[in-house]
C-alpha positions as CSV (number, residue, x, y, z in Angstrom):
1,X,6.6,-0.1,2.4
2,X,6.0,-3.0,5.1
3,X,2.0,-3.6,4.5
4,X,0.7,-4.9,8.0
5,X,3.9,-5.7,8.9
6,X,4.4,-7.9,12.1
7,X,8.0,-8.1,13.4
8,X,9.6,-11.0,13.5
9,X,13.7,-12.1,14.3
10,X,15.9,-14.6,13.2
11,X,14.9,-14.6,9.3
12,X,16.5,-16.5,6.5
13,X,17.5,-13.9,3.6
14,X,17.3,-14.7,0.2
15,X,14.5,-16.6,0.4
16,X,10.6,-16.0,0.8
17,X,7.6,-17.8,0.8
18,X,4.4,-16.8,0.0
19,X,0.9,-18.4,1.1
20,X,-2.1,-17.3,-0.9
21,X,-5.9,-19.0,0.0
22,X,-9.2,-18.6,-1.7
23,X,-12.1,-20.4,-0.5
24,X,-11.0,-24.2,-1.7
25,X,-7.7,-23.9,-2.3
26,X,-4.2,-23.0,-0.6
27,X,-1.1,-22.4,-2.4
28,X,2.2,-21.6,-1.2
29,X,5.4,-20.7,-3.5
30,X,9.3,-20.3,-2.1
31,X,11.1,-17.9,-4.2
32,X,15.1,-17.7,-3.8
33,X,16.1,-14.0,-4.7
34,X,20.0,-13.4,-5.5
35,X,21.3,-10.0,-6.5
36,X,22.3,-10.0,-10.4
37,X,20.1,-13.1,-11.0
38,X,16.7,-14.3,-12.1
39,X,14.9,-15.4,-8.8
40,X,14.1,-19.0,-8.3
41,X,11.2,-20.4,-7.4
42,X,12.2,-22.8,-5.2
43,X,8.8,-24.6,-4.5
44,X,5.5,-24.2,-5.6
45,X,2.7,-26.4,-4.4
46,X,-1.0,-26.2,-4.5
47,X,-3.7,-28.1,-1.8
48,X,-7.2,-28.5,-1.7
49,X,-9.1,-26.5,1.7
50,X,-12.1,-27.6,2.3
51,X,-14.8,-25.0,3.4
52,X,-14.3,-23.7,6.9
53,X,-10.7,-25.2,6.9
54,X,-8.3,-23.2,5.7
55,X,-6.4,-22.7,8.4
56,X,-5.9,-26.2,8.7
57,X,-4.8,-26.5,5.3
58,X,-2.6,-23.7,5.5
59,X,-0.5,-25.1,8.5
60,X,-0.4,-28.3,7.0
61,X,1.1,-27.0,3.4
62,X,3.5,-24.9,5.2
63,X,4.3,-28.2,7.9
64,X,5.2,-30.4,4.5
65,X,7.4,-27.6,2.9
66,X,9.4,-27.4,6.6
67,X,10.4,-23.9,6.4
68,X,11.9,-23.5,9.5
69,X,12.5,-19.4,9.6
70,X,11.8,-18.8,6.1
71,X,10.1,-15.2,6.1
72,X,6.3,-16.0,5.0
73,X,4.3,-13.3,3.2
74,X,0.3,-14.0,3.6
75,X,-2.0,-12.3,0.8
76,X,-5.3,-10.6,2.0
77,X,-8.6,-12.0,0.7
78,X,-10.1,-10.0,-2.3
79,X,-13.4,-9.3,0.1
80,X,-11.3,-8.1,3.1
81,X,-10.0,-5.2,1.7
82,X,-10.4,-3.0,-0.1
83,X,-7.7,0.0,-1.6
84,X,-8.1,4.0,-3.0
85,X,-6.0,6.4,-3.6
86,X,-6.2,10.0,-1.5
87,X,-4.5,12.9,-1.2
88,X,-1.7,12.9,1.4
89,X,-2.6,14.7,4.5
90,X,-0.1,18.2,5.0
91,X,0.7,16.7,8.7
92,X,4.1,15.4,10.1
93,X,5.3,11.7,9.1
94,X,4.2,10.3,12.4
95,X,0.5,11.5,12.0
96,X,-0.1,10.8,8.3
97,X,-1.9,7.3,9.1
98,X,-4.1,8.9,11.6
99,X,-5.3,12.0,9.8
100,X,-5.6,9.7,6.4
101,X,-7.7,7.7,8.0
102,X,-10.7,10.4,8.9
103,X,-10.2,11.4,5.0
104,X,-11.5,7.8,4.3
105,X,-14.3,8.1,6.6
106,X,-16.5,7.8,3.7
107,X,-14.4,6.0,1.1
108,X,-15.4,2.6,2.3
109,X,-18.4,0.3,2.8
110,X,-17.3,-1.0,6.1
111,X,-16.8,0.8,9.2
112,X,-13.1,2.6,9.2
113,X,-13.0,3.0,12.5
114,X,-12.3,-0.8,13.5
115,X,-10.5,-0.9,9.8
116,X,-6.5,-1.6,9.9
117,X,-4.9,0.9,7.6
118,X,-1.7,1.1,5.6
119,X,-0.4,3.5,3.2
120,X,2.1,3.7,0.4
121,X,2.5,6.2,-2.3
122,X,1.6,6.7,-5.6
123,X,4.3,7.8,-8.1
124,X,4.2,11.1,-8.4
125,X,3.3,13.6,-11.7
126,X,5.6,15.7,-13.5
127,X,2.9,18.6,-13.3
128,X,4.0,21.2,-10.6
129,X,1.2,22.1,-8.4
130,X,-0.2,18.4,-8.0
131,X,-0.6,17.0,-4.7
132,X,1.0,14.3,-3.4
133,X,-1.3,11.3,-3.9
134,X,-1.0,8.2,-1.6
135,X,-2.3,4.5,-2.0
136,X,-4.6,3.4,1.4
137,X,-5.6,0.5,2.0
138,X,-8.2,-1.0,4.7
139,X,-8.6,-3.9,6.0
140,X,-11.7,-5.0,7.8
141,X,-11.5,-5.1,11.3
142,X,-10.2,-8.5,12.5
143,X,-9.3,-9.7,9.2
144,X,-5.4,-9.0,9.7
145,X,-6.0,-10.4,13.1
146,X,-7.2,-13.7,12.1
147,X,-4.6,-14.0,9.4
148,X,-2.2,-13.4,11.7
149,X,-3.2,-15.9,14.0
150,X,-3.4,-18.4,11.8
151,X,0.1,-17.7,10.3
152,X,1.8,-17.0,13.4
153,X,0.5,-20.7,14.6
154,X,1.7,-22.0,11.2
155,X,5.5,-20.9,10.9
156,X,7.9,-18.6,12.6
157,X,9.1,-16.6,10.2
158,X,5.5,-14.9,9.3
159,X,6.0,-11.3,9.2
160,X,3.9,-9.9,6.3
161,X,0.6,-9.8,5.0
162,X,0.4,-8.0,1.5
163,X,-2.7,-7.5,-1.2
164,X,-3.1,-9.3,-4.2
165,X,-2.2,-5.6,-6.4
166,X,1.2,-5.7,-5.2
167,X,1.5,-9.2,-5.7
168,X,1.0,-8.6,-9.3
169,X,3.0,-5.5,-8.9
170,X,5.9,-8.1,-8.3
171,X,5.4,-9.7,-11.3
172,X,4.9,-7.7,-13.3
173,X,8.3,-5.6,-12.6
174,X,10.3,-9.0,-13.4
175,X,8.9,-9.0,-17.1
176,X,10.7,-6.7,-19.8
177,X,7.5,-4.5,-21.0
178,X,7.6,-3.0,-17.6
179,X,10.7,-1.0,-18.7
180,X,8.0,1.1,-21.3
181,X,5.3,0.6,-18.9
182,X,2.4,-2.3,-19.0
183,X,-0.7,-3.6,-17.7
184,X,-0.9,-6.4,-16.2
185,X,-5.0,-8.3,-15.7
186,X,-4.9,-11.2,-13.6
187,X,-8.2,-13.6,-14.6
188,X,-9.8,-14.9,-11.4
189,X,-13.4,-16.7,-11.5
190,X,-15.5,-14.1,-11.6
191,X,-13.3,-10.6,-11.7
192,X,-10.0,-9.7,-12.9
193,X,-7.9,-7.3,-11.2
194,X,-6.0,-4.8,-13.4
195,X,-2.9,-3.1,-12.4
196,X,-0.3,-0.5,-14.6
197,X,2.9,-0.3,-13.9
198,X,6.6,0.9,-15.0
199,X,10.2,0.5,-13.7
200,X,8.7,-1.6,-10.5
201,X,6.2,1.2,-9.4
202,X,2.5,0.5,-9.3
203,X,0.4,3.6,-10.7
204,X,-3.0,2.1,-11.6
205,X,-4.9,-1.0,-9.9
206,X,-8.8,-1.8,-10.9
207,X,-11.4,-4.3,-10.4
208,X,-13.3,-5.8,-13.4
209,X,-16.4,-7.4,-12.7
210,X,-16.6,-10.6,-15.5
211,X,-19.9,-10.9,-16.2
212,X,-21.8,-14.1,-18.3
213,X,-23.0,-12.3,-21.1
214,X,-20.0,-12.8,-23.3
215,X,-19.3,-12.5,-27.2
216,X,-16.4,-14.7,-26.6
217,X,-16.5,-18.1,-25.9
218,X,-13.0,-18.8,-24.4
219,X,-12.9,-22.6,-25.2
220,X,-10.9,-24.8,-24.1
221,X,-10.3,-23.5,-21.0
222,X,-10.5,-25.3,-17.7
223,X,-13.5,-25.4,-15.0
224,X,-16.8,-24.3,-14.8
225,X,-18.1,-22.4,-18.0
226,X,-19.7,-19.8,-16.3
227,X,-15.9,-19.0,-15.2
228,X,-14.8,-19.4,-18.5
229,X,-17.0,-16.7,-20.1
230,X,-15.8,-12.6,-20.6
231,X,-17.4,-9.8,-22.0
232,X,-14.6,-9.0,-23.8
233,X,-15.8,-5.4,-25.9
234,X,-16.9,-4.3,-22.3
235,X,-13.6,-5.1,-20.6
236,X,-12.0,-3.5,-24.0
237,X,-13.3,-0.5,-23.3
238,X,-13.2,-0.4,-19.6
239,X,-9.1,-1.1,-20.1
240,X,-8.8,1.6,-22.5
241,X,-10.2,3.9,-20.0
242,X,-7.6,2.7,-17.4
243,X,-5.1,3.4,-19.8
244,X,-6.0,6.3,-21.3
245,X,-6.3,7.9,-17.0
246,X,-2.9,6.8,-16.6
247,X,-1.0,8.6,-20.0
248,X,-3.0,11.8,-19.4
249,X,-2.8,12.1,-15.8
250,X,1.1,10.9,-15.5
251,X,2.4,12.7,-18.4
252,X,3.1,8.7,-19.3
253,X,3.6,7.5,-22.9
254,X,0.7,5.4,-24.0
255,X,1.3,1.2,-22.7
256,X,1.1,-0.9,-25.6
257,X,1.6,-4.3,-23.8
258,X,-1.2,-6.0,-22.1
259,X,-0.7,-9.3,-20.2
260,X,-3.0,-11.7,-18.9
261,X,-2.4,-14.3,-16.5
262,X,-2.4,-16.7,-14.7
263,X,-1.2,-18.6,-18.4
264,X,-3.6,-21.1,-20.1
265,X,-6.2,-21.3,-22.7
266,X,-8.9,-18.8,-21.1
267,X,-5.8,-16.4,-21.1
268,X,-4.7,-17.4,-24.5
269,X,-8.5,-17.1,-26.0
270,X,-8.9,-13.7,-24.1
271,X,-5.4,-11.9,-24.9
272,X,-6.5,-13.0,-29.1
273,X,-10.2,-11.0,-28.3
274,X,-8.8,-8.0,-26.5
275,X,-6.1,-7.9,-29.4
276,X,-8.3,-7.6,-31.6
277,X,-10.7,-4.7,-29.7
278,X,-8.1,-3.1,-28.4
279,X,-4.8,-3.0,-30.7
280,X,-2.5,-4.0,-27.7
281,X,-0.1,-6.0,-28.0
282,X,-1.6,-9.1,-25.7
283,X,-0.2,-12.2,-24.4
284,X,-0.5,-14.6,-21.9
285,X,2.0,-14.8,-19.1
286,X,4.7,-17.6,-19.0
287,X,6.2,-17.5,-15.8
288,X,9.3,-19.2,-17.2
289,X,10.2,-16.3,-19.3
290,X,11.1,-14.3,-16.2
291,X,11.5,-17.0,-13.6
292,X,14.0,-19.7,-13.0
293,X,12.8,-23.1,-11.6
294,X,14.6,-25.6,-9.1
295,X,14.4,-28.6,-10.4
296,X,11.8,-31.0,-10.2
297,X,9.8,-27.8,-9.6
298,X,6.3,-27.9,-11.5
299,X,4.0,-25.1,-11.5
300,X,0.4,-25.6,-10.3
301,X,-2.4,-24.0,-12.7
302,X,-4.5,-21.1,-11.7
303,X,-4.5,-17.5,-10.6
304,X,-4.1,-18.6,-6.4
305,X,-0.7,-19.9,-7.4
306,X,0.3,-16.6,-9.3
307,X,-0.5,-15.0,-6.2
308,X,2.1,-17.1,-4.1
309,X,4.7,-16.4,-6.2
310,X,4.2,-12.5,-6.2
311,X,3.9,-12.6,-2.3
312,X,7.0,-14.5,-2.6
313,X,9.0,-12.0,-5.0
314,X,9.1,-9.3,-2.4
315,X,12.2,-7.4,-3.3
316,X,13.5,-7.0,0.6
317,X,14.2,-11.3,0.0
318,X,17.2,-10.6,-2.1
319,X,20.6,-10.8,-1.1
320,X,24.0,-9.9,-2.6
């Protein structure tokens, strides 16, 4: 599945970069992929952008990493998208995008019709008589048009813009609790995004509001403390529900690891809470567990970073 792919020539393989901007900050990773071997991430830098100039900042972070063809994948911006799961449409291969999209006609608060849509599926169930169930995802109209633009201006070997669910996706297949199936909740200012997975394939994804009525006090953490704050019996309960949807409709056995990223002390403070309500086995993700780094290669902190690097761990970079 190539989501809003855009063709490109000429690439580098074994290597990927991936660009991931929020709304004061840029980060771009460059993960080398080799059959048989832990990727490597190759680069992984982190800029400040300035409101109203992230472009700017974009081109210039990819400028100082001189990529040169390096295949680029851009992640889509949490509010210009949004992703459900419907059933597939009975209608030929060539017509499925088309006839999905007047099932989402009312799926979405934005207009579809100006929407760009993608699809990809959703694992299937062992229970005969299910229909086939697919992931779509829309874009709001000019969103994938002014990434693009400002990609396409920044390096030549652009050719994919993904969504931040497969970016964890991708990171989550590289650690060894996927095997059994695990969740993994990515902690951004004010959500977290949830997805379950197993062997590589994405089954769940869910969007946790964070409010700042809190039991938990995550101290210690860095920025603003209205950041730092998480209801953490609510999102207990909320993540047993998630999990309990995917054993009983799956036919999955129950997951018993949750991890929370991006690594630090509001992921450490949190992943002791949710232990605790939920009887998980919780920890924070340590990207050096599963990851190889170049050297002189340090990781920048923060969930924009974690991003990069899944866009950059797209499993078409490897080579044997």
């Amino acid at each position: 599945m190539r989501l809003f792919s855009f063709i490109r020539r000429g690439r580098v393989a074994g290597v990927r970069a991936g660009v991931a901007v929020s709304d004061r900050e840029v980060a771009v990773a460059v993960v080398r992929r080799t059959t048989g071997r832990r990727p490597v991430i190759v680069n992984c830098v982190s800029q400040a952008a300035p409101e109203g100039y992230a472009d700017i900042a974009v081109e210039r972070a990819l400028q100082d990493l001189e990529l040169g063809r390096t295949p680029v994948s851009a992640v889509i911006g949490a509010g210009d998208y949004q992703i459900v799961q419907v059933e597939a449409p009975e209608v030929p291969a060539a017509e499925l995008r088309q006839a999905t999209r007047w099932r989402l006609r009312d799926q979405f608060d934005f207009p579809i019709d100006s929407a760009t849509i993608d699809l990809f599926d959703v694992p299937a169930t062992a229970r005969r008589g299910r229909a086939r169930m697919l992931f779509a995802v829309a874009a709001h109209g000019g969103a994938v048009e002014s990434i693009g633009s400002t990609m396409v201006r920044a390096t030549p070997g652009f050719d994919i813009i993904d969504i931040p669910e497969l970016c964890q996706r991708n990171l989550s297949a590289l650690l060894p609790q996927d095997h059994k199936g695990m969740a993994l909740l990515v902690l951004r200012e004010q959500f977290a995004q949830l997805v379950l997975t197993r062997n590589g394939l994405l089954y769940l994804t869910r969007r946790f509001e964070l409010g700042k009525r809190t039991t938990v006090s995550l101290e210690g953490a860095e920025g603003d403390t209205a950041d730092a704050q998480v209801d953490a019996a609510s999102l207990a309960l909320e993540l047993q529900r998630s999990l309990d949807y995917y054993e009983s409709h799956f036919d999955q056995s129950a997951i018993s690891d949750l991890v929370i990223a991006p690594g630090g002390a509001r992921a450490i403070a949190l992943a002791t809470a949710l232990s605790t309500e939920t009887g998980l086995r919780v920890s924070a993700l340590n990207l050096a567990d599963c990851l190889d780094m170049a050297s002189g290669v340090t990781l920048p902190e923060g969930w924009l970073p974690c991003m990069a690097i899944g866009a950059a761990l797209r499993a078409d970079a490897a080579v044997n």
